[in-house]
N, C-alpha and C positions, 0 to 999 in steps of 0.2 A: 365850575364856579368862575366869574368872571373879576376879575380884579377892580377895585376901585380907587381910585386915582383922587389925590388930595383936592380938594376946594370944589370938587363936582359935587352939584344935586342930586344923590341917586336913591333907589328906593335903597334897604336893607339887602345882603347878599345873603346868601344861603347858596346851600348844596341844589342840584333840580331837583324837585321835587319836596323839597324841607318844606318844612307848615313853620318856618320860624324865618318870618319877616316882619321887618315894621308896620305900623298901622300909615304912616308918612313919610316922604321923601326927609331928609337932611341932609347937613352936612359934614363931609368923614374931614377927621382930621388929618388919619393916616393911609397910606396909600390901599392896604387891603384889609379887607374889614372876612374875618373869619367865620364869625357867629355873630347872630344878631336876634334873639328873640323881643325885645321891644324895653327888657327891663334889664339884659347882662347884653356887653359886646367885648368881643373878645377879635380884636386889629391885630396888626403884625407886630404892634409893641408894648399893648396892652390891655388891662381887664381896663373895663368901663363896667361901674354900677351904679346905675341911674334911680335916682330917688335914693337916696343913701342917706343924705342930709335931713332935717328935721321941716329944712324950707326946700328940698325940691331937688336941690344941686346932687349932681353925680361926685361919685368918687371914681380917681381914675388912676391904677395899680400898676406901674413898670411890673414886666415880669419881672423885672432882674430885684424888685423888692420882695416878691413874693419865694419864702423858704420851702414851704410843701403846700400839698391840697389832700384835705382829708375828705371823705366820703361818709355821710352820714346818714343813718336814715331816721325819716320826720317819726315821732309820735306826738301825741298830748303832751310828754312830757318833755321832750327833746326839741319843741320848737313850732311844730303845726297851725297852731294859732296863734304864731305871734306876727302879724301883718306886719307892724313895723316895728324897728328898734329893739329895745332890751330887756330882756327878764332878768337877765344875771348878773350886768354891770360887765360879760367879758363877751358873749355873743350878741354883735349888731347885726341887725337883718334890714334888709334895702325893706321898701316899700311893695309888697307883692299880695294881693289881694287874691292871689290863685293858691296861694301856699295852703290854704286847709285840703285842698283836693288833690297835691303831691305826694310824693315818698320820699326822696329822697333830697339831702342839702348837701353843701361844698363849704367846707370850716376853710377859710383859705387864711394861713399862717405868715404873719408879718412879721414875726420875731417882738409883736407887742402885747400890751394887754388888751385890750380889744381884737376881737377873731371877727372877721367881718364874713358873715355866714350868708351866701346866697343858694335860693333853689332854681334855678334857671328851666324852660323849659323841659328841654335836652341834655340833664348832668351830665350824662355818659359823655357826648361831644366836649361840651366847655373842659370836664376830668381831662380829655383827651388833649386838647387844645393847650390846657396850662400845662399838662407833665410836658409835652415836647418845648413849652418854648423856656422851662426852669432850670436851673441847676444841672 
């Protein structure tokens, strides 16, 4: 994987071979961009989750605010069809128009009442990503 350097144009990084790049070039805020499937990115100092907001705006998570990452897996009634936002008033879901054809979500724990729950391509990766860079 090749590192990505602040203020450059670059497409998305991934591993060779990953199927999880962006659909367009932007720009990284931070120097290495770890994961990037188009809707979670996961840098050397943070989650980014994009379309989080009700108008569009990302939400962007220091590790060092995030307490644990739970593992969940989607059914009907745990989460699957909820493209955006909230059924429960405590799990936000980013904007993901893939999530009825997933398994699996990421409860990612802020010590608040809202659990901001994404399903990312690659959970297994991002799980992997947040435990080394937490607690």
């Amino acid at each position: 994987m090749t590192p990505l350097h602040w203020g450059r144009l670059v497409e998305a990084a991934s591993s060779p071979g990953s199927q999880h790049r962006a659909s367009k070039p932007r720009l990284v805020d931070n120097e290495t961009v770890l994961y990037d499937d188009g809707k979670i990115v996961c840098d050397d100092r943070s989650l980014v989750i994009r379309t989080y907001y009700l108008w569009g705006a990302a939400k962007t998570i220091p590790y060092s605010a995030i307490r644990s990452v739970t593992k969940r897996p989607l059914t009907g009634v745990t989460g699957k069809w909820r493209i955006w936002g909230s059924g429960d008033f405590v799990h936000w879901w980013n904007l993901d128009t893939k999530r009825p054809s997933k398994n699996t979500a990421l409860m990612i724990d802020l010590g608040k009442r809202v659990v901001p729950t994404i399903t990312p391509d690659d959970p297994d990766a991002v799980e992997r990503i947040l435990s080394e860079h937490i607690g």
